[in-house]
N, CA, C and O atoms as a CHARMM CRD file, in Angstrom:
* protein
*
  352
    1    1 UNK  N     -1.70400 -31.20200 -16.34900 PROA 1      0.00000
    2    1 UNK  CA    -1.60500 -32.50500 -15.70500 PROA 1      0.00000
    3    1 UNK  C     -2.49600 -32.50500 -14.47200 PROA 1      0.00000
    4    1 UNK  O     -2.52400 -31.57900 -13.66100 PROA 1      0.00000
    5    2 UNK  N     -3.12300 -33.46600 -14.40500 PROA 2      0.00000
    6    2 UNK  CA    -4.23700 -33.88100 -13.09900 PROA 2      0.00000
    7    2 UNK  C     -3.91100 -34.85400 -12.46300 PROA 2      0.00000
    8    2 UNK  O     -4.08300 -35.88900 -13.10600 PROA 2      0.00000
    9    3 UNK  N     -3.37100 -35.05000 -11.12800 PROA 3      0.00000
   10    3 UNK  CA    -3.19500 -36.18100 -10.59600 PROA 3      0.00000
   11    3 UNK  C     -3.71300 -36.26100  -8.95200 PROA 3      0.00000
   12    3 UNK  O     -3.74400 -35.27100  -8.22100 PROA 3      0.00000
   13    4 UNK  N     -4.08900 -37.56800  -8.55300 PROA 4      0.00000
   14    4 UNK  CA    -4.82800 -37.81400  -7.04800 PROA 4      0.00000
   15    4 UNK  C     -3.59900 -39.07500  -6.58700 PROA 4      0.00000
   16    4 UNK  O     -2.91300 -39.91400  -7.17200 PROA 4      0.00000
   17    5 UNK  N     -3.78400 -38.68800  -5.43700 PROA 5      0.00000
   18    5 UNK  CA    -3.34500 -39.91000  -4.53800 PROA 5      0.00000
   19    5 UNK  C     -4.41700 -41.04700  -3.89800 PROA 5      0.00000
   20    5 UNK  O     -5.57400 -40.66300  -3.73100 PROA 5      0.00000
   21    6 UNK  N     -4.11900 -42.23500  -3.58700 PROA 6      0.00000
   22    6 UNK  CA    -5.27900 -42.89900  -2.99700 PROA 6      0.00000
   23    6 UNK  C     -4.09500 -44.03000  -2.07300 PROA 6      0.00000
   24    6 UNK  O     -2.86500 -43.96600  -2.06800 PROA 6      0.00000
   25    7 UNK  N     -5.03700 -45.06200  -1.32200 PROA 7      0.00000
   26    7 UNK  CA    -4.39600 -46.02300  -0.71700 PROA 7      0.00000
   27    7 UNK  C     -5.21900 -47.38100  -0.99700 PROA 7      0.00000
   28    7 UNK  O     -6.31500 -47.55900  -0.46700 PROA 7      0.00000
   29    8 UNK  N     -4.76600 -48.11200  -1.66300 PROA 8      0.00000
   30    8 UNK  CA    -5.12200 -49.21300  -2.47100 PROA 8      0.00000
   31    8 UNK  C     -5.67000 -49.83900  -0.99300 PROA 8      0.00000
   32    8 UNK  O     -5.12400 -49.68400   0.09900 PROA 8      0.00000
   33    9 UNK  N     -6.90700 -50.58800  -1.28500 PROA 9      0.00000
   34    9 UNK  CA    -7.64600 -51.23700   0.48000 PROA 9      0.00000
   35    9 UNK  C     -7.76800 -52.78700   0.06700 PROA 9      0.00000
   36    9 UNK  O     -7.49200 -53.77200   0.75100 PROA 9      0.00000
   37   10 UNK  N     -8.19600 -52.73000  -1.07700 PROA 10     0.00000
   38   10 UNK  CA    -8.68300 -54.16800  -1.72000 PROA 10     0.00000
   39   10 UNK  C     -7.63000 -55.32400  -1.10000 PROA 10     0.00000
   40   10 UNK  O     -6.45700 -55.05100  -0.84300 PROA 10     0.00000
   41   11 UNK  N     -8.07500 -56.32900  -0.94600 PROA 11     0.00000
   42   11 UNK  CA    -7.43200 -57.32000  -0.60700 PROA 11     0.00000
   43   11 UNK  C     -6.31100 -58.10200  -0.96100 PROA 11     0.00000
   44   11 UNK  O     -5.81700 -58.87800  -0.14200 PROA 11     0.00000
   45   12 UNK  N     -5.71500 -57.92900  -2.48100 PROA 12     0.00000
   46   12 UNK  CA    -5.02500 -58.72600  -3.37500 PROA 12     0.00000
   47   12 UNK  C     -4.00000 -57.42200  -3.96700 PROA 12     0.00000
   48   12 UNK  O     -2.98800 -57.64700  -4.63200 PROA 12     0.00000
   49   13 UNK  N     -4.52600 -55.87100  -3.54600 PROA 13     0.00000
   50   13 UNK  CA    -3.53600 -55.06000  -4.45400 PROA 13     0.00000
   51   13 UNK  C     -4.02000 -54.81300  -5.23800 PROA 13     0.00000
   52   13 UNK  O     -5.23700 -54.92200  -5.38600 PROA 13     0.00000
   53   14 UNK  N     -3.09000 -54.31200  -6.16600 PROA 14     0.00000
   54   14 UNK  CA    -3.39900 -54.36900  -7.61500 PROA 14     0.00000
   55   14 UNK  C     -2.31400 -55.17000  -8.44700 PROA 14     0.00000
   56   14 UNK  O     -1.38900 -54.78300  -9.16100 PROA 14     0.00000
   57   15 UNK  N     -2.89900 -56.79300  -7.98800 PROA 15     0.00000
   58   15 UNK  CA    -2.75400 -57.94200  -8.77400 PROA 15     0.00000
   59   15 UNK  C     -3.49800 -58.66700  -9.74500 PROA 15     0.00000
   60   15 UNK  O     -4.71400 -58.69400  -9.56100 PROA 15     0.00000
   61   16 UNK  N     -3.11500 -59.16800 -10.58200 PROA 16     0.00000
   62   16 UNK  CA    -3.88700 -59.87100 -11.49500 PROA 16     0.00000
   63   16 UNK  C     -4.89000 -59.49000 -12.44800 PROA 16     0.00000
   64   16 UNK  O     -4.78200 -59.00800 -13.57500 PROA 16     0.00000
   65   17 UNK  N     -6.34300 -59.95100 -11.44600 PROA 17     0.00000
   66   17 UNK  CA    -7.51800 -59.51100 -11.87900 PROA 17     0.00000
   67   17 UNK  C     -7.63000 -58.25800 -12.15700 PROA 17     0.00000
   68   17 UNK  O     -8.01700 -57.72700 -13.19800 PROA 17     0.00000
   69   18 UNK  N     -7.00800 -57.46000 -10.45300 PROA 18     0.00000
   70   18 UNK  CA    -7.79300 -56.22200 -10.23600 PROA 18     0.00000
   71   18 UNK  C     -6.95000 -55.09900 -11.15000 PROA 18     0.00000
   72   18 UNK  O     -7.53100 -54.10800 -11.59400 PROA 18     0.00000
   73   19 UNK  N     -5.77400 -55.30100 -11.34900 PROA 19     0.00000
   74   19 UNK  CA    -4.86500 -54.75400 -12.57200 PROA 19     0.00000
   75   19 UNK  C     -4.99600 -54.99000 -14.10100 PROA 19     0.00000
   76   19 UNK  O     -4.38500 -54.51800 -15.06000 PROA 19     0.00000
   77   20 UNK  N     -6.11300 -55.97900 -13.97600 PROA 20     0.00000
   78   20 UNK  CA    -6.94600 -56.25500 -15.65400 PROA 20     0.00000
   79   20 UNK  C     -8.00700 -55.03100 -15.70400 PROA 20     0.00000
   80   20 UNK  O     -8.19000 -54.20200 -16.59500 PROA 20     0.00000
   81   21 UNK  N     -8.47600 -55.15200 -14.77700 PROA 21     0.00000
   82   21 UNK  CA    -9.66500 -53.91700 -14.95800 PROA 21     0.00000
   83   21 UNK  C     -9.30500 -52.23700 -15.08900 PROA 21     0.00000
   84   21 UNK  O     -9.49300 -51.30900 -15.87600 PROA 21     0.00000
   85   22 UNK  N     -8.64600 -52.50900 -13.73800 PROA 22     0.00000
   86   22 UNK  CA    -7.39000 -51.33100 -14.19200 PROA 22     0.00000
   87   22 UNK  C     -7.04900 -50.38400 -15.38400 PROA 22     0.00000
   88   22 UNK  O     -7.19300 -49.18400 -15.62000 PROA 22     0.00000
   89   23 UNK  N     -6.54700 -51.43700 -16.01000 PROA 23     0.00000
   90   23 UNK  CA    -5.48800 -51.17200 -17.36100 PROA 23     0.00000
   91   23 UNK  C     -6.64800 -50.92400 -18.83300 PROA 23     0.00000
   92   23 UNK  O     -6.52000 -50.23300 -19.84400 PROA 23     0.00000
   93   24 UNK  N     -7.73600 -51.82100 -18.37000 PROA 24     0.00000
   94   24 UNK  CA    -9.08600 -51.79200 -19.32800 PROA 24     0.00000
   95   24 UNK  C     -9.79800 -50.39200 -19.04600 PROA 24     0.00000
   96   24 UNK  O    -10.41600 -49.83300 -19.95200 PROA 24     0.00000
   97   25 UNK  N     -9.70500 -49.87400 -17.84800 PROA 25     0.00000
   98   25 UNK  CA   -10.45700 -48.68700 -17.87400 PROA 25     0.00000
   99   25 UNK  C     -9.61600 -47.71400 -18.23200 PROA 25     0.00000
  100   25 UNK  O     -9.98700 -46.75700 -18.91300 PROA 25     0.00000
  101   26 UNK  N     -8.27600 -47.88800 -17.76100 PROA 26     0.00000
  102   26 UNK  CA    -7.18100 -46.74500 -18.35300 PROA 26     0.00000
  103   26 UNK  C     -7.09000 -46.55700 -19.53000 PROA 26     0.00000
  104   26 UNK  O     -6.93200 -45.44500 -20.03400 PROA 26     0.00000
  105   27 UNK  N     -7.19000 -47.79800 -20.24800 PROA 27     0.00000
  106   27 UNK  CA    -7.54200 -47.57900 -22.21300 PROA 27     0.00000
  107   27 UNK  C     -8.85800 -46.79700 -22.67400 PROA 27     0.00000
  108   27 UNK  O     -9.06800 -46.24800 -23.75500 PROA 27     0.00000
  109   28 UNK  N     -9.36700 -46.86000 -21.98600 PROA 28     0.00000
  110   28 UNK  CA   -10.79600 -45.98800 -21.90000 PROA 28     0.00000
  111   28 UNK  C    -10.63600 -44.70400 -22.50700 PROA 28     0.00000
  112   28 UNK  O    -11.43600 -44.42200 -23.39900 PROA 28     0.00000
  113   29 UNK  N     -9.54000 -43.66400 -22.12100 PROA 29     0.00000
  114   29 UNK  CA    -9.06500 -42.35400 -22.21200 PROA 29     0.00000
  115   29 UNK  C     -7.68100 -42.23600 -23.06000 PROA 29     0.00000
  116   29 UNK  O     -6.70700 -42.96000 -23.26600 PROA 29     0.00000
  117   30 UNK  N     -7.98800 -41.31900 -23.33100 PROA 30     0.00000
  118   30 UNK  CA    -6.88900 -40.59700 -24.57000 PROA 30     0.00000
  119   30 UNK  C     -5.70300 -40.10900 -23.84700 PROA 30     0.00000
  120   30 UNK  O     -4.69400 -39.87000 -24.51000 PROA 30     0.00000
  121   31 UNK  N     -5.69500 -39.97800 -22.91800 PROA 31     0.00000
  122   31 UNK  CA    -5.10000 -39.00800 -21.96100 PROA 31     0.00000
  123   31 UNK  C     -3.43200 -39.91700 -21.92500 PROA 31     0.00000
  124   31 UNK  O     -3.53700 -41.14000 -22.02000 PROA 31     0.00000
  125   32 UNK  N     -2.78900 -39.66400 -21.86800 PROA 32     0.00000
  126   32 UNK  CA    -1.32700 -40.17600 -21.02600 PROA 32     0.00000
  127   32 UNK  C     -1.70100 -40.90900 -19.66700 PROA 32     0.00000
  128   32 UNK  O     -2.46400 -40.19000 -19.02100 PROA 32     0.00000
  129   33 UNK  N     -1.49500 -41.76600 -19.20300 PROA 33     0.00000
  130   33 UNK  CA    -1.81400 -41.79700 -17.47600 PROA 33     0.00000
  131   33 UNK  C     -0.68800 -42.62900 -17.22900 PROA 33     0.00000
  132   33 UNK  O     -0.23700 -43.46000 -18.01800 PROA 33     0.00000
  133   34 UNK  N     -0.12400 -42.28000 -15.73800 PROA 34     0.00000
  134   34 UNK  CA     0.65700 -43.01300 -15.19400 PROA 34     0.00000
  135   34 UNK  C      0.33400 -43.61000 -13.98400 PROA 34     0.00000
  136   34 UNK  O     -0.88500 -43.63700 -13.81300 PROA 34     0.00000
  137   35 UNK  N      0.95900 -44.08100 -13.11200 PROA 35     0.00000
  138   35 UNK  CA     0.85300 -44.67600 -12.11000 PROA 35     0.00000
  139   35 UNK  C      2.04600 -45.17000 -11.41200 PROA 35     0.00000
  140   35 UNK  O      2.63100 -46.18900 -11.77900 PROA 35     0.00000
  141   36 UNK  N      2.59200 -44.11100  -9.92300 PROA 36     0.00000
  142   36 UNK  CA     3.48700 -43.84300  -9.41900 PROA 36     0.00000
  143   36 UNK  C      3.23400 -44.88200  -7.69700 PROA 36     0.00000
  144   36 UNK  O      2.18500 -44.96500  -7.05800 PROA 36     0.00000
  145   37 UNK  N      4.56500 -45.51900  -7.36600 PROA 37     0.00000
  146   37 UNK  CA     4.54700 -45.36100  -6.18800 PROA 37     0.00000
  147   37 UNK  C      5.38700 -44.93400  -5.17600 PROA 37     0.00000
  148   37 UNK  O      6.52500 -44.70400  -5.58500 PROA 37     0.00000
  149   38 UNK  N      5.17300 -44.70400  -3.71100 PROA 38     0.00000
  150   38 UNK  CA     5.89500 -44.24500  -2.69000 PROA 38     0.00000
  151   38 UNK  C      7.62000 -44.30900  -3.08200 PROA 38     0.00000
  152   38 UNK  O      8.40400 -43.70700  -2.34800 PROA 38     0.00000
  153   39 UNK  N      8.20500 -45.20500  -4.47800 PROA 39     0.00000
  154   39 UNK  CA     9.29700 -45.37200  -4.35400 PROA 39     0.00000
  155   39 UNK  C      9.90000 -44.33500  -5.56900 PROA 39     0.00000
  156   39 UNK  O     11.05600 -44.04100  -5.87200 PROA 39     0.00000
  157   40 UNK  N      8.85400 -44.00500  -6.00900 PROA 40     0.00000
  158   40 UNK  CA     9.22700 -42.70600  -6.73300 PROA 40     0.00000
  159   40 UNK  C      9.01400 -43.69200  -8.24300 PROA 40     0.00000
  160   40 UNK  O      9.22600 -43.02900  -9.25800 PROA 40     0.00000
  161   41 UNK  N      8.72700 -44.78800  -8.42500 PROA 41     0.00000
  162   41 UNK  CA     8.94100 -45.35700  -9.58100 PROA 41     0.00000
  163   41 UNK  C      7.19900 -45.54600 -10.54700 PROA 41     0.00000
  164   41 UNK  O      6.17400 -46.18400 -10.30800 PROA 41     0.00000
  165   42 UNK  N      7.58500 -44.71800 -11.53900 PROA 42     0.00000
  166   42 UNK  CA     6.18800 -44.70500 -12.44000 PROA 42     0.00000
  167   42 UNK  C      6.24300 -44.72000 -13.60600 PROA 42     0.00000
  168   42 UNK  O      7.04800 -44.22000 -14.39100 PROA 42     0.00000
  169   43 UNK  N      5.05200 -45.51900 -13.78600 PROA 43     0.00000
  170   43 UNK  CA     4.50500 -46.57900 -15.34600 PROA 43     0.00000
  171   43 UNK  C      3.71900 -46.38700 -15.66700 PROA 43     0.00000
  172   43 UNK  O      2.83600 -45.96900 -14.91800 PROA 43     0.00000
  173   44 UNK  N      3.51100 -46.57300 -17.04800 PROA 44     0.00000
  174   44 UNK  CA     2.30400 -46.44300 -17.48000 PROA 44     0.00000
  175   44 UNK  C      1.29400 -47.44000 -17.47400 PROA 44     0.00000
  176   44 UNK  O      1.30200 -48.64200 -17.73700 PROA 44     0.00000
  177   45 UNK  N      0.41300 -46.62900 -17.10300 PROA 45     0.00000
  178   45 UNK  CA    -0.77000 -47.04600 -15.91800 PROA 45     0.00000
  179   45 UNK  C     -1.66900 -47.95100 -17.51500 PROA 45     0.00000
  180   45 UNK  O     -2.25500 -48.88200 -16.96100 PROA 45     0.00000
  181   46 UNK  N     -1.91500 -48.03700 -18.70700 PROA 46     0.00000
  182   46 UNK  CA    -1.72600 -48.24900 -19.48900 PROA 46     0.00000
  183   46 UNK  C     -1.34000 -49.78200 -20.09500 PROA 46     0.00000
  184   46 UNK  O     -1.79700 -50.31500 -21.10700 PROA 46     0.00000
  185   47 UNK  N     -0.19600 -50.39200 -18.99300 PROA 47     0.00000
  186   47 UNK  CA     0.64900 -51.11700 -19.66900 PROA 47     0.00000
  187   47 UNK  C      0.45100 -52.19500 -18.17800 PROA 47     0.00000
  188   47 UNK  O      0.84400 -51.85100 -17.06300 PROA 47     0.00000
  189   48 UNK  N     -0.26200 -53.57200 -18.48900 PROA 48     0.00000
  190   48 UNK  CA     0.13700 -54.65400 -17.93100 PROA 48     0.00000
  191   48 UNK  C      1.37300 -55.08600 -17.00300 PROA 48     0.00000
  192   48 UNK  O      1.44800 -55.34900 -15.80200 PROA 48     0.00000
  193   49 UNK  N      2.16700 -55.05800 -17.88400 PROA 49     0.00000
  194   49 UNK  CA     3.55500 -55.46500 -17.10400 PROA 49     0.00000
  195   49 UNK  C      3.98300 -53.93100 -16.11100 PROA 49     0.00000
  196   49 UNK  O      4.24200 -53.75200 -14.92100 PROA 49     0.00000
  197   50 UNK  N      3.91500 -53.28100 -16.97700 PROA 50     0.00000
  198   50 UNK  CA     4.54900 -51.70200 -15.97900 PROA 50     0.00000
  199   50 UNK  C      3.55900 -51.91200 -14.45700 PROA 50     0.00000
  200   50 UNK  O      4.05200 -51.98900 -13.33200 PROA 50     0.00000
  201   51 UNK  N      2.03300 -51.97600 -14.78700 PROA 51     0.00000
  202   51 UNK  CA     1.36700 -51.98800 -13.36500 PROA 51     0.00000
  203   51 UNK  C      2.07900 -53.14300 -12.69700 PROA 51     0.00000
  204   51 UNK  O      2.93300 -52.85900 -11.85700 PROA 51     0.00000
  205   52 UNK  N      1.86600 -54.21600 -12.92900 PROA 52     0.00000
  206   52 UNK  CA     2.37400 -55.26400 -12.01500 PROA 52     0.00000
  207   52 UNK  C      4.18000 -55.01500 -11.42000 PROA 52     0.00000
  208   52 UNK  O      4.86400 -55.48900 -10.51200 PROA 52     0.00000
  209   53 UNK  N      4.31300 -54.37700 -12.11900 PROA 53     0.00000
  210   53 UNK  CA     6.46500 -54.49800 -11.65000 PROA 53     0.00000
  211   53 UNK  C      6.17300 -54.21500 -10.29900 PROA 53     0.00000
  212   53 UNK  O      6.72900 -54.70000  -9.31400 PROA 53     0.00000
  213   54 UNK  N      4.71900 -52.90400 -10.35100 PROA 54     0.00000
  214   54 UNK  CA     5.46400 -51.56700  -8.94300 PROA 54     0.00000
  215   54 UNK  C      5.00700 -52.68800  -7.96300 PROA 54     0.00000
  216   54 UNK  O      5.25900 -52.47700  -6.77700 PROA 54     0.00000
  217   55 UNK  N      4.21300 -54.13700  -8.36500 PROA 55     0.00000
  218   55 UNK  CA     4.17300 -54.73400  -6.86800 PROA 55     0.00000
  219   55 UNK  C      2.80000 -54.32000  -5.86200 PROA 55     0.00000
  220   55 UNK  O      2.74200 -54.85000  -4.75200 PROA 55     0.00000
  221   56 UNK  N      1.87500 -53.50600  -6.22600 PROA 56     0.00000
  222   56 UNK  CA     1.59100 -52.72200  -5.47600 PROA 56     0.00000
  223   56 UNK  C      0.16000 -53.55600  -4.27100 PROA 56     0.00000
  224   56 UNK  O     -1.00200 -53.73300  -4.63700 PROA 56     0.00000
  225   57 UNK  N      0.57800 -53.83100  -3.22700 PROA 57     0.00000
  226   57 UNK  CA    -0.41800 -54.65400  -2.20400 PROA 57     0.00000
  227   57 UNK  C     -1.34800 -53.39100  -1.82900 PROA 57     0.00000
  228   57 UNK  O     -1.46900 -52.22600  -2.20700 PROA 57     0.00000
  229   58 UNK  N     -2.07500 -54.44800  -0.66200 PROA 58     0.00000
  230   58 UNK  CA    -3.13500 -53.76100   0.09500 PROA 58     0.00000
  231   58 UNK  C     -2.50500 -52.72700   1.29800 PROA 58     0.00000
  232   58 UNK  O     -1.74000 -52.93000   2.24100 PROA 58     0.00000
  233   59 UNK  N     -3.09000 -51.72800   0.87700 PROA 59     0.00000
  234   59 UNK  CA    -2.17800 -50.33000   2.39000 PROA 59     0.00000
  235   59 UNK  C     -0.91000 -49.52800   1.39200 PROA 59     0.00000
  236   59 UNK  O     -0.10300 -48.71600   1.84400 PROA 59     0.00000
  237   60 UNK  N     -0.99400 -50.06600  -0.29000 PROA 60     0.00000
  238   60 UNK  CA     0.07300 -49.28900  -0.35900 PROA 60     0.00000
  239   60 UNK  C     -0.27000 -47.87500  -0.77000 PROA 60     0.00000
  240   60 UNK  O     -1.34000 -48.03800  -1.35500 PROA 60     0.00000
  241   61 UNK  N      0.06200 -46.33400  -0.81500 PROA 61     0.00000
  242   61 UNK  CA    -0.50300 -45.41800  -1.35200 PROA 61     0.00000
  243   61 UNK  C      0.39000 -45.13900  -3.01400 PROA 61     0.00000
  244   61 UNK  O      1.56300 -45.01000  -3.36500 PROA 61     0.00000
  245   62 UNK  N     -0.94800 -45.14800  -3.68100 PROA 62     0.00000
  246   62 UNK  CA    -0.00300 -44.73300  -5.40600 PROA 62     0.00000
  247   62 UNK  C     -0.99900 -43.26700  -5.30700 PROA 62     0.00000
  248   62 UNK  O     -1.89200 -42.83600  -4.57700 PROA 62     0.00000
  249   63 UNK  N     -0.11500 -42.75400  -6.70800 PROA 63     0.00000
  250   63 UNK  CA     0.00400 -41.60500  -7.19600 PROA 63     0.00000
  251   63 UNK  C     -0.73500 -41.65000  -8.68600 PROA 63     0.00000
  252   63 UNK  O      0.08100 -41.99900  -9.54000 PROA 63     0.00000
  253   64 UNK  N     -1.87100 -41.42700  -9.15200 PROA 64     0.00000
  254   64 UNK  CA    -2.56700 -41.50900 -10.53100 PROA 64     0.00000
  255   64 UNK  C     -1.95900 -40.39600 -11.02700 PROA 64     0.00000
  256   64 UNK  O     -1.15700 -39.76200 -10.34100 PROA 64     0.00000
  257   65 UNK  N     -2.24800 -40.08600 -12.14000 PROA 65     0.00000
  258   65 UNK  CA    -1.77200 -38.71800 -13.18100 PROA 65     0.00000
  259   65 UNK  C     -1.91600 -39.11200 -15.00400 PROA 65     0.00000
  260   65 UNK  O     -1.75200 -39.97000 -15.87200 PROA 65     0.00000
  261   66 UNK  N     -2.30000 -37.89300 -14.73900 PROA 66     0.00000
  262   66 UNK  CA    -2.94800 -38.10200 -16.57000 PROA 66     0.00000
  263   66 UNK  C     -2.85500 -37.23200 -16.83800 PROA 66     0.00000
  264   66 UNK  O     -3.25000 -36.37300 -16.04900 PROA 66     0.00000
  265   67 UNK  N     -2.02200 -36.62300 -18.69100 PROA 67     0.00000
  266   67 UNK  CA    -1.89800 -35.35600 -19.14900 PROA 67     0.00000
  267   67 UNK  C     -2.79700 -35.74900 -20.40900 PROA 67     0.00000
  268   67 UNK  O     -2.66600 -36.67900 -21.20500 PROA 67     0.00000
  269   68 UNK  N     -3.77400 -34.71200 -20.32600 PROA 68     0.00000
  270   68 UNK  CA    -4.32300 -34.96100 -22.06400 PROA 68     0.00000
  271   68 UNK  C     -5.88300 -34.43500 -22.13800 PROA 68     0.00000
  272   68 UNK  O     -6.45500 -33.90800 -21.18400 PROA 68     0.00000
  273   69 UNK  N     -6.39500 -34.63600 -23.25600 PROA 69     0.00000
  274   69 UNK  CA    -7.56800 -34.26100 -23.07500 PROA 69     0.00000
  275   69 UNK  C     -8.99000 -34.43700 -22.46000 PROA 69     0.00000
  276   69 UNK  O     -9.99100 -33.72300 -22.41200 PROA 69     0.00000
  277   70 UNK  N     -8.63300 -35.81000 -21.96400 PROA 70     0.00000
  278   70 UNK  CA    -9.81700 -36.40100 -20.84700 PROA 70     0.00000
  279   70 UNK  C     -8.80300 -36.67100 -19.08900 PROA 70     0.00000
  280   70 UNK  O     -9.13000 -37.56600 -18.30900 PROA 70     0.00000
  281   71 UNK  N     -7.98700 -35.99700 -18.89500 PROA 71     0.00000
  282   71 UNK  CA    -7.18800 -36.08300 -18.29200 PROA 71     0.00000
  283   71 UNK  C     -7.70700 -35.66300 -16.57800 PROA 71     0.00000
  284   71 UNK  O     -6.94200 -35.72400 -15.61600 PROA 71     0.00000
  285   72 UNK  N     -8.88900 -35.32200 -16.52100 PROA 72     0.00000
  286   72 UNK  CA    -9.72300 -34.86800 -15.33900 PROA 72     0.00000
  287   72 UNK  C    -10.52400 -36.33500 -15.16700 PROA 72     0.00000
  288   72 UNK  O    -10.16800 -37.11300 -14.28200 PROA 72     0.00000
  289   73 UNK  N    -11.41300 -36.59400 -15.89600 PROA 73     0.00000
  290   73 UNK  CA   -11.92700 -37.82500 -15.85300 PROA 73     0.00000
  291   73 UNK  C    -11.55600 -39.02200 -15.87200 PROA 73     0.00000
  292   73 UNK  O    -12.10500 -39.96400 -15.30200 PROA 73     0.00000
  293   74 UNK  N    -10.03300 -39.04900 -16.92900 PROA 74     0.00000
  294   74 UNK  CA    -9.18900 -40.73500 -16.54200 PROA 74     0.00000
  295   74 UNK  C     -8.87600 -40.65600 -14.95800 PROA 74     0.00000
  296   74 UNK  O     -9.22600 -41.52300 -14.15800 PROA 74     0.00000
  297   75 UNK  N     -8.23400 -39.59800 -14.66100 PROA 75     0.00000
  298   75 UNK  CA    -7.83500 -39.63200 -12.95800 PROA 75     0.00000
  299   75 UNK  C     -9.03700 -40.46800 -11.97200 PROA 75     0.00000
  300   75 UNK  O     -8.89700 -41.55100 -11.40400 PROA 75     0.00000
  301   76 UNK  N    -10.26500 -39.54900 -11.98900 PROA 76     0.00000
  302   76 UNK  CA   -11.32400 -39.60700 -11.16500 PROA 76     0.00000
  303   76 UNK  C    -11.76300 -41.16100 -11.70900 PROA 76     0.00000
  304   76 UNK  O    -12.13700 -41.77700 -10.71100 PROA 76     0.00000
  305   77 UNK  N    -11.84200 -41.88600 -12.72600 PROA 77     0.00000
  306   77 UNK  CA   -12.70000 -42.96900 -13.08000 PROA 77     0.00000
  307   77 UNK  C    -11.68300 -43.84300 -12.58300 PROA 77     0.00000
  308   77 UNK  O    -12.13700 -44.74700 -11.88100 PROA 77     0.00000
  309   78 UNK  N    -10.11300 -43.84400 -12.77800 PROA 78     0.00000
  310   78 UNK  CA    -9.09500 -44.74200 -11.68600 PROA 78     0.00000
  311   78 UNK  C     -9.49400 -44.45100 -10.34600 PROA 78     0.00000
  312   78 UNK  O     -9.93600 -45.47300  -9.82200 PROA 78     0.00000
  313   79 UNK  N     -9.51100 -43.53000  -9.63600 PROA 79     0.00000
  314   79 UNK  CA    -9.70500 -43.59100  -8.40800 PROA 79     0.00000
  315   79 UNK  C    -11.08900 -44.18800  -8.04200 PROA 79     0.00000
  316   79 UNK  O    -11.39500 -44.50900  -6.89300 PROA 79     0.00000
  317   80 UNK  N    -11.58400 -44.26200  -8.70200 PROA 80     0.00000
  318   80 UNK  CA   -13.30100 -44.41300  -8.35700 PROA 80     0.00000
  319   80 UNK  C    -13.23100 -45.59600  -8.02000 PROA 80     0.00000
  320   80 UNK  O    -13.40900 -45.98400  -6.86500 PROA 80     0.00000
  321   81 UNK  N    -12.86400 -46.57900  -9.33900 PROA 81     0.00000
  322   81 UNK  CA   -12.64400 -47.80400  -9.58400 PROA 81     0.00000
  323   81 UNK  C    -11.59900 -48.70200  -8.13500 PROA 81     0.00000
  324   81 UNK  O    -11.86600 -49.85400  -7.79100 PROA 81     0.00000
  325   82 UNK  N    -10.38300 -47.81700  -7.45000 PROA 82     0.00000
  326   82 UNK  CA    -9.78300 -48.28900  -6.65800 PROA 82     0.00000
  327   82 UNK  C    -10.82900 -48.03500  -5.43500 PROA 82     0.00000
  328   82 UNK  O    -11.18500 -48.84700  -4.58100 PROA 82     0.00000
  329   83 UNK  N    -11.16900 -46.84600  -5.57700 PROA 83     0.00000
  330   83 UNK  CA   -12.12300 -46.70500  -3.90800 PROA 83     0.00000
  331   83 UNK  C    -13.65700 -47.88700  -3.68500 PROA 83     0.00000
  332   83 UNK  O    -14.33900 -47.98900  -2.66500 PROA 83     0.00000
  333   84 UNK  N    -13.79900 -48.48900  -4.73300 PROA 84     0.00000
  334   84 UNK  CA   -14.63400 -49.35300  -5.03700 PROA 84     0.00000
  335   84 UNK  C    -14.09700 -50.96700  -4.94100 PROA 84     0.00000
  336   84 UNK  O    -14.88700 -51.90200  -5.07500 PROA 84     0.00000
  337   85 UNK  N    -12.81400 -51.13900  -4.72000 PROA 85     0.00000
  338   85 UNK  CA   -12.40300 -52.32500  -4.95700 PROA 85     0.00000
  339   85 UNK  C    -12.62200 -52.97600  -6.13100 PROA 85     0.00000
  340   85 UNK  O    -12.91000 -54.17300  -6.11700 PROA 85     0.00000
  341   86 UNK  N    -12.56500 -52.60300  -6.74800 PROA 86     0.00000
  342   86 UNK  CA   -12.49100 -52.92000  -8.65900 PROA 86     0.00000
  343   86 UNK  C    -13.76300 -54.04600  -8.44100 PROA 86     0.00000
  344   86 UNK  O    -13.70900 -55.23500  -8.75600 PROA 86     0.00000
  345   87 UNK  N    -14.79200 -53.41600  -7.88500 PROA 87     0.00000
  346   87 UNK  CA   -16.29900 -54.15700  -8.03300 PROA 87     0.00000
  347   87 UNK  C    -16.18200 -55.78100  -7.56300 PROA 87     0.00000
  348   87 UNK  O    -16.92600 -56.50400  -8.22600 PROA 87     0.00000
  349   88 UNK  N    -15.54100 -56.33700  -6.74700 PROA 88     0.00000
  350   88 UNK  CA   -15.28700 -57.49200  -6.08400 PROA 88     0.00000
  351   88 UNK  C    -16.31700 -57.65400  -4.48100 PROA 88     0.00000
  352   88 UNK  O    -16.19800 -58.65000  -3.76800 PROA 88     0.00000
C-alpha cells in the first residue's frame, strides 16, 4: 500500500467539477484507491458519491492510498492533479 497526504488549496474543494476529474483520473489505474479524511472516514476515491459525502473544502488535509499494481503512480498522478488545482 502507497499512500500521501496533501491539503486541498483549490478554491471550491473537491466539489463538483474538480471531483469529476478526480474520479476520471482515479479510473485511470487498476489499483484500489481510497480517499480518507481528518475524520477518519474513507471512500473510494473511485466512486462519485463516496468523494462528495467526505465534503471536502479548501484547507482541508485528505489522505490518498492505493493498493495494487499501479499503486505508486495512482497516488502521485492524484496528488499531482490536487497540487495543480485540477488545471483551473
Amino acid at each position: 500500500m502507497y499512500q500521501k497526504e496533501i491539503i486541498v488549496t483549490n478554491q471550491v474543494g473537491l466539489h463538483a467539477r474538480p471531483a469529476t476529474f478526480f474520479i476520471q483520473k482515479a479510473n485511470e489505474f487498476k489499483s484500489s484507491i481510497w480517499i480518507e479524511r481528518e475524520n477518519n472516514k474513507r471512500v473510494n476515491a473511485k466512486s462519485l458519491l463516496g468523494v462528495l459525502s467526505l465534503g471536502i473544502m479548501r484547507g482541508v488535509e485528505i489522505m490518498i492510498s492505493a493498493e495494487g499494481p499501479d499503486e505508486n503512480d495512482a497516488v502521485e498522478a492524484l496528488i499531482n492533479l490536487i497540487s495543480n488545482n485540477f488545471a483551473e
